[in-house]
N, C-alpha and C positions, 0 to 999 in steps of 0.2 A: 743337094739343096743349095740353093743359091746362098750368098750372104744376105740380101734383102729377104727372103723367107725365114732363115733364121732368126731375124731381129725381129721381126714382125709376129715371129712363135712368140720369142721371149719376152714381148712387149704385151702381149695379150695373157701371159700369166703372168701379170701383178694388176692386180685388182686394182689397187688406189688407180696406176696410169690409166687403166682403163676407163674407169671413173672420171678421170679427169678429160678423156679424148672423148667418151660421151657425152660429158657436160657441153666442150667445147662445140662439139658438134651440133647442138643443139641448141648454141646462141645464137651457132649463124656465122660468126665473126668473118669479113668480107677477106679472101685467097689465109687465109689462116694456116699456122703448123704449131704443134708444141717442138719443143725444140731445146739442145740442148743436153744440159746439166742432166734432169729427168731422163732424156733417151742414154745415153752412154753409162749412164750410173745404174741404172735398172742391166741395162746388159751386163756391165762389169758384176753387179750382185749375181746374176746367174751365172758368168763363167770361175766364180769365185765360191758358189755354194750359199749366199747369204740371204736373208730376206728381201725380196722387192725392195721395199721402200727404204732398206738399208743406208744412210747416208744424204738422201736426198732432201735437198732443205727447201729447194722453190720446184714451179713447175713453170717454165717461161712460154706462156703463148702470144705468138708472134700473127700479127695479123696487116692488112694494108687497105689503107682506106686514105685515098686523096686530099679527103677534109682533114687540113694538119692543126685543127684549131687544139688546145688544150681538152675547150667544151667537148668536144664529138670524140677523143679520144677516153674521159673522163664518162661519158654516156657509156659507152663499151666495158669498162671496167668496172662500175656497178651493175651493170646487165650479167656480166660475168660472175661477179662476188656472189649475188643473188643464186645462184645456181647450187652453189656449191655449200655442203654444212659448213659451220661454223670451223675452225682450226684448218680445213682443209682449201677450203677458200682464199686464204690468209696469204698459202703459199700459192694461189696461181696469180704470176704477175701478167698481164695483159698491159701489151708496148704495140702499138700504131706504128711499123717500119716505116714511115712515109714522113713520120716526124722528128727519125733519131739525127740526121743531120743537122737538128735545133740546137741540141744539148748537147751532142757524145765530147765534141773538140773541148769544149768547157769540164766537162766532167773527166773526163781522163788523158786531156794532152794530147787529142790526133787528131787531125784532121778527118773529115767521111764525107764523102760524096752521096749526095741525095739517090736513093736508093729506085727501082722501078717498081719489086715488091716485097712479097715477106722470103720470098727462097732465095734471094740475090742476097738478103742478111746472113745467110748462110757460111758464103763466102770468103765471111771477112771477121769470123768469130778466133777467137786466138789461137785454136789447134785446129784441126783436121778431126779428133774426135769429137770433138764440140760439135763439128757443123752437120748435124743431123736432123733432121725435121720429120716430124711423122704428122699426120692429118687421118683419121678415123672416116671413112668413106659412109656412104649410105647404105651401101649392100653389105657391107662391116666388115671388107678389106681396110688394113693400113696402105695408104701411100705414104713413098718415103721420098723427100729428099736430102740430097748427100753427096754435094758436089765434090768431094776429095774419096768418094766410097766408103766402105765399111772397113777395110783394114787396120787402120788404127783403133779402131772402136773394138775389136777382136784379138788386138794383138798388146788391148788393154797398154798403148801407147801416147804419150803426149812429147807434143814436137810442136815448135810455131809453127803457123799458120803460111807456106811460103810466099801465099800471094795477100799478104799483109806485112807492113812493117809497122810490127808490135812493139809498142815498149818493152824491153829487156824486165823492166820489173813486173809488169802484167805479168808477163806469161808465168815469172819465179812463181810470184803470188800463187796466182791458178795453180801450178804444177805441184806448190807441197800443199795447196789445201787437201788436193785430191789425193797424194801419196801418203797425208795423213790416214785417211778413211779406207786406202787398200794400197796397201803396202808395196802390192803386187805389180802395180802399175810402172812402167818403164818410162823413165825420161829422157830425151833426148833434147839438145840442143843448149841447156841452161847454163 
């Protein structure tokens, strides 16, 4: 079994993600992926034994849409909210990649080049196991992308990101949120 077929097993037994990759699928949202936090934390619960939704506090869907106005990404994010009940809704954040070079330098100290779309976000997220993207298909295959692959996501791994220069204290931050919540997980590079 590949690495992408096992992720894509374990992605489709936790119900909530699922839910969540339906909903999304069903807004529409223009070259779209969840991504993230959600995909790597849902794997690390099953290769740890715990429940799904173990630990996960957002669901980040990542989408790209040219129009970088506030308005049109603001349209998208109630279209989304709408979808979803009440408490679960709360946690899917829906971000326009086509707008984060507005804000990111302002909000955490670095620079970012204007993006082409939501997979190129990928890229430039603080580890290797972060940069995972799943998108829920029509025929109800996951496509994945995961531009650094699945080994770190499996080897329940966090290392900066090498083709990013990360703030030294991001990545800290990131790396004992997550090794609060599974212990298991190995660090490298801090």
């Amino acid at each position: 079994m590949t690495p992408e077929a096992r992720l894509e097993g374990i992605l489709k037994d936790s119900p909530t993600l699922m839910w969540v990759l339906e909903g999304l699928r069903g807004v529409g949202l223009p070259g779209w992926r969840l991504a993230s936090g959600c995909i790597y934390q849902t794997a690390w619960n099953a290769l740890t034994g715990r429940d799904p939704d173990f630990g996960i506090k957002d669901y980040d869907a990542l989408y790209f849409d040219p129009d970088m106005s506030w308005d049109a990404e603001d349209v998208w994010i109630k279209r989304t909210a709408a979808v979803f009940a009440p408490g679960l809704g709360d946690k899917v954040e829906v971000r326009n990649q086509a707008r984060v070079h507005l804000w990111f330098e302002q909000k955490f100290g670095e620079p970012y080049e204007p993006l082409a779309n939501a997979d190129e976000a990928l890229e430039r997220f603080v580890c290797p196991a972060f940069a995972v993207g799943a998108r829920l298909e029509a025929d109800g295959r996951i496509s994945l992308a995961n531009p650094f692959g699945l080994d770190d996501v499996f080897a329940m791994r966090l290392r900066p990101n090498p083709r990013r220069q990360c703030n030294p204290t991001s990545f800290a931050r990131v790396a004992a949120s997550a090794k609060l919540r599974w212990p298991e997980a190995v660090i490298q590079g801090d």
